[in-house]
NUMIMI-979981 format. One record per residue (C-alpha): residue in three letters; z, x, y. Coordinates in steps of 0.05 Angstrom, whole numbers, plus 5000, padded with zeros to 4 digits. Layout:
PT resn   zz   xx   yy
PT  ALA    Z    X    Y
...
# end
This chain:
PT resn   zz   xx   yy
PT  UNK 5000 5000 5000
PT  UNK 5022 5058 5052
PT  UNK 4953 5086 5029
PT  UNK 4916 5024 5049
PT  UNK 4954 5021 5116
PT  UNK 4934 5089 5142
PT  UNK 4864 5068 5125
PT  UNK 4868 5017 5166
PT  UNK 4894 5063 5236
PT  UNK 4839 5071 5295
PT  UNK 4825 5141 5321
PT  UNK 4867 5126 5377
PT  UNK 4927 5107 5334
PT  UNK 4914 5164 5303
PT  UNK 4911 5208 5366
PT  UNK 4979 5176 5394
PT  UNK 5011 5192 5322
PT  UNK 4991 5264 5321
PT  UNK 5009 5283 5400
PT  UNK 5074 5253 5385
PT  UNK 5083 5298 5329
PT  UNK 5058 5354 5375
PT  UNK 5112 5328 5434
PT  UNK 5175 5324 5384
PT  UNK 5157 5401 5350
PT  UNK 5145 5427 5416
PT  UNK 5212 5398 5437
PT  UNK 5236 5427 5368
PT  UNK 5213 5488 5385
PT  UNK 5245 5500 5446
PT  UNK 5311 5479 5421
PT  UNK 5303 5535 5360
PT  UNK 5279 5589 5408
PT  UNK 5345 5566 5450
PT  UNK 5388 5576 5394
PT  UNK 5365 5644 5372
PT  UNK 5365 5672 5450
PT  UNK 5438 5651 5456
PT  UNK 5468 5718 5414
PT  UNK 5419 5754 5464
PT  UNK 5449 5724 5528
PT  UNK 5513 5736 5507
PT  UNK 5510 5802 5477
PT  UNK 5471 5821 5548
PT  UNK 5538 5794 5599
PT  UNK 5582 5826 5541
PT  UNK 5551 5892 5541
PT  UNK 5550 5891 5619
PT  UNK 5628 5872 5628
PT  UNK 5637 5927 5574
PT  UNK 5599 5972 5624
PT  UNK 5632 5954 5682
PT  UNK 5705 5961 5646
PT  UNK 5678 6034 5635
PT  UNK 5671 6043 5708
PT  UNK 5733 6016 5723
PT  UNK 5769 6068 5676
PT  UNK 5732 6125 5698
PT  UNK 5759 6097 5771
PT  UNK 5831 6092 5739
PT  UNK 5811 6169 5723
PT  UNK 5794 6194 5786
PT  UNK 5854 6159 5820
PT  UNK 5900 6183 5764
PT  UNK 5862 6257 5770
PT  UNK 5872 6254 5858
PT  UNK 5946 6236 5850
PT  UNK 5960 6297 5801
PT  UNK 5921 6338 5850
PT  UNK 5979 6310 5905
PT  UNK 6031 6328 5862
PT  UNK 6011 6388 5856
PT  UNK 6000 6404 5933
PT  UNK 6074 6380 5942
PT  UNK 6095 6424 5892
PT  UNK 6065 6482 5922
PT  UNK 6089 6462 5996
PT  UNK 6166 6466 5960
PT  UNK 6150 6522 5927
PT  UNK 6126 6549 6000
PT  UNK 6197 6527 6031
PT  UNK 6239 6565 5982
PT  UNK 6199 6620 5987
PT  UNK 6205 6615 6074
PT  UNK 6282 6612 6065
PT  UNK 6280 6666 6020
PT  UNK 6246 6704 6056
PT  UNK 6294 6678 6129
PT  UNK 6345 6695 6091
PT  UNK 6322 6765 6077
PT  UNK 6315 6775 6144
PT  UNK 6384 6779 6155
PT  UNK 6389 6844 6115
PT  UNK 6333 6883 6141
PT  UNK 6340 6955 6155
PT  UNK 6278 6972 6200
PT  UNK 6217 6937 6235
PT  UNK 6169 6952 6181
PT  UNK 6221 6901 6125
PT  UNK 6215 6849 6187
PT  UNK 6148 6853 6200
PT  UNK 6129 6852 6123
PT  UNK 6175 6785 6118
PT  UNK 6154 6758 6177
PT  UNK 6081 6767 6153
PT  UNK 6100 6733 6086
PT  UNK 6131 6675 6124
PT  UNK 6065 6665 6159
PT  UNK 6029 6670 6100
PT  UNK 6071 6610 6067
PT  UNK 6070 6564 6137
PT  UNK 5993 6573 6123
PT  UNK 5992 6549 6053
PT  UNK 6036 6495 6072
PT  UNK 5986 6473 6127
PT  UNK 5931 6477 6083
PT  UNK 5968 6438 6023
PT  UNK 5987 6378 6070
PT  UNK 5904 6373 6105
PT  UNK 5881 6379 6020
PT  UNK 5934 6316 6007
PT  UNK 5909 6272 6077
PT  UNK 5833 6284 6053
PT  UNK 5863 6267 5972
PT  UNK 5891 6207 6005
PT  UNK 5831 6182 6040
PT  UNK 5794 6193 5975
PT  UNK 5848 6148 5922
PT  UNK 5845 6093 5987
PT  UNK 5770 6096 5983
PT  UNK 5771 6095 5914
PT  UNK 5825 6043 5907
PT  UNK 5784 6002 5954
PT  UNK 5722 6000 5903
PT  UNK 5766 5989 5846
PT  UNK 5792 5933 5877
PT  UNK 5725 5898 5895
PT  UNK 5712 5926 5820
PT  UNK 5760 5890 5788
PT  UNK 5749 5820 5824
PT  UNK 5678 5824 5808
PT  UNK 5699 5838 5728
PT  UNK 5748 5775 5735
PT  UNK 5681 5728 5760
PT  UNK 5636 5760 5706
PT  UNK 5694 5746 5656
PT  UNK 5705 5673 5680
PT  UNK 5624 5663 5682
PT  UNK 5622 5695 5612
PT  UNK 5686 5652 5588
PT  UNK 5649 5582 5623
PT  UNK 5576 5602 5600
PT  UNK 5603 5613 5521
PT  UNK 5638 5537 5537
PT  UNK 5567 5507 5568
PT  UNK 5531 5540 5511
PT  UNK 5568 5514 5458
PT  UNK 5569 5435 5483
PT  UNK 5488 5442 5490
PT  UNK 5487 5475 5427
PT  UNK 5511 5413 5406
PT  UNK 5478 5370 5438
PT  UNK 5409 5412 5411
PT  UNK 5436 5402 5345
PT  UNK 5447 5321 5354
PT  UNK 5373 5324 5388
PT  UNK 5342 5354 5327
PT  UNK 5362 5315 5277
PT  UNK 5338 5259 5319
PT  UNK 5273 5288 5330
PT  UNK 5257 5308 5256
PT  UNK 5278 5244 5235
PT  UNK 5228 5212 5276
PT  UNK 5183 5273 5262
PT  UNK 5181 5248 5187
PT  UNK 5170 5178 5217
PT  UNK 5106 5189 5254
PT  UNK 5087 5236 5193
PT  UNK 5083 5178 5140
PT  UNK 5040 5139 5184
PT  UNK 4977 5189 5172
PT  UNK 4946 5213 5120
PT  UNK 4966 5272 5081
PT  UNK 4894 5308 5094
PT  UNK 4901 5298 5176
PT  UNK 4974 5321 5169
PT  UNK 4956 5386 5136
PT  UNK 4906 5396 5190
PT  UNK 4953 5386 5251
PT  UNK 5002 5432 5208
PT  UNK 4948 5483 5196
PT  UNK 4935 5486 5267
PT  UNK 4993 5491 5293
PT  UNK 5018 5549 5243
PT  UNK 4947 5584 5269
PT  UNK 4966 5588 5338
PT  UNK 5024 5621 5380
PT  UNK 5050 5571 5421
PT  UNK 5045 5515 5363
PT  UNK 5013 5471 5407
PT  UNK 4958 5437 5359
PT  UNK 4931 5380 5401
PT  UNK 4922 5393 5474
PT  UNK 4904 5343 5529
PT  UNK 4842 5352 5568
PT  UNK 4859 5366 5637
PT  UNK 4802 5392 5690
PT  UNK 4755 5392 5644
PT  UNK 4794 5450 5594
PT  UNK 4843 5433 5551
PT  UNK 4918 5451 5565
PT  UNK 4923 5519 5562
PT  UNK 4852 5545 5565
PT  UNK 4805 5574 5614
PT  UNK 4741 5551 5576
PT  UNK 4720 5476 5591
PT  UNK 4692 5439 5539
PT  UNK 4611 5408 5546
PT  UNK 4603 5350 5586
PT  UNK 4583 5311 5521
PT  UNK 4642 5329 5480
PT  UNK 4689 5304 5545
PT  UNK 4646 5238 5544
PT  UNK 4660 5231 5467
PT  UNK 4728 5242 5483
PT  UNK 4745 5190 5533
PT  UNK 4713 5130 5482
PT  UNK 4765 5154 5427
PT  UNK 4715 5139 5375
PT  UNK 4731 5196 5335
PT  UNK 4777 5269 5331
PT  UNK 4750 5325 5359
PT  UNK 4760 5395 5349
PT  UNK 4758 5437 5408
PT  UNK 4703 5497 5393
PT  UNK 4733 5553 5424
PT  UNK 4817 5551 5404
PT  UNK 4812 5506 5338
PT  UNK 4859 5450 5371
PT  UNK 4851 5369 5368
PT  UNK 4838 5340 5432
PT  UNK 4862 5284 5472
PT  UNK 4844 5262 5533
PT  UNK 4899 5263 5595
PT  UNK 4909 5188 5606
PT  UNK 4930 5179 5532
PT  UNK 4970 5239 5528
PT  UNK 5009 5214 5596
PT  UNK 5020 5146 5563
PT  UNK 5058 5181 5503
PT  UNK 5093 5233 5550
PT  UNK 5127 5172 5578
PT  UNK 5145 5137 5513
PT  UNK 5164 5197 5498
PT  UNK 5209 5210 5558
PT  UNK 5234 5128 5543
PT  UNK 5250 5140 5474
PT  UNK 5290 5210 5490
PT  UNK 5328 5175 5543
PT  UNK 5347 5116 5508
PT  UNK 5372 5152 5449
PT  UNK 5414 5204 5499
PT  UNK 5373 5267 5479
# end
């Protein structure tokens, strides 16, 4: 009986049937190619926070690597007092000009080092507050990529569900529009779309060309084409065609049937 049914189906039936098929696997597609990008995205925002916590260390690093070099200017500057009061102290015993002069030279020498330890620890501190001011802007900018990271895995995930609910929708009426040709026209839409890289098997005419093409088809095949007397082939990429008015009717039931069901 279903064989005697599909006997009885017009061209144009026919054309509607297939460029629904072609509408719900394109849709199909895109959900698939979706769903495998998703690891991508993420791993891509992961391995960029795991970059930027990198920087942020090596920033912890430098600050960390400054401050030692502080502590050990102050060191030195203590080290340079002891050995002034030392040396005052020395003073006090000196037996001729040449002992004073020799201390006194010493004591110089010491103020000196002092002078330069305290202008090395102002230009260290100008560096760590530069620095700290980066690592600051740093680490806010890590807390908004973490939160976009956190809220993009959440917004993933509910249309990843939603894609799956769609699907199953889709390939259920997939199967539906399937049954309604025969099994020889089927394997033709199928082997089309396996034989071409965007799966798109039957392509409106639009301009003259169909969708996706640069190469018009002849003025006689576009008359055929508008009576919907029969399927034609288009020459040059393999594809069914179908004219644009037929194929915008079905875009909208399409868009109807997509709506009403909450895809």
């Amino acid at each position: 009986m279903v064989h005697k049914i599909q006997e009885t189906i017009s061209v144009v039936e026919k054309l509607r049937i297939l460029y629904n098929l072609q509408l719900i696997d394109s849709r199909v597609d895109e959900i698939r190619k979706f769903r495998k990008n998703i690891p991508t995205e993420i791993k891509n925002l992961e391995e960029e926070l795991d970059q930027m916590k990198k920087k942020l260390e090596n920033l912890h690093e430098d600050i960390l690597s400054i401050k030692e070099s502080i502590n050990k200017q102050n060191k030195d500057i203590k080290y340079s007092d002891i050995l002034i009061q030392k040396y005052e102290k020395q003073k006090n015993h000196i037996k001729n000009h040449k002992e004073l002069y020799s201390l006194d030279k010493e004591i110089d020498y010491q103020k000196l080092e002092i002078q330069l330890a305290k202008k090395k620890i102002k230009e260290l501190n100008i560096q760590i507050n530069k620095k700290e001011e980066i690592l600051k802007k740093k680490e806010d900018l890590l807390k908004n990529k973490e939160e976009h990271l956190f809220h993009k895995k959440k917004e993933l995930n509910n249309i990843l569900l939603e894609n799956d609910k769609e699907e199953k929708i889709l390939l259920e009426q997939s199967l539906s529009f399937s049954k309604k040709i025969d099994n020889g026209l089927l394997k033709t839409y199928l082997r089309i779309r396996n034989g071409v890289k965007n799966g798109i098997a039957v392509a409106p005419v639009e301009r003259g060309a169909p969708l996706g093409s640069y190469l018009a088809i002849t003025p006689q095949k576009y008359s055929e084409l508008i009576q919907r007397n029969k399927l034609l082939i288009d020459e040059h990429s393999g594809r069914i065609l179908i004219d644009a008015e037929l194929a915008e009717e079905e875009k909208k039931k399409f868009f109807i049937f997509c709506s009403k069901k909450k895809l």
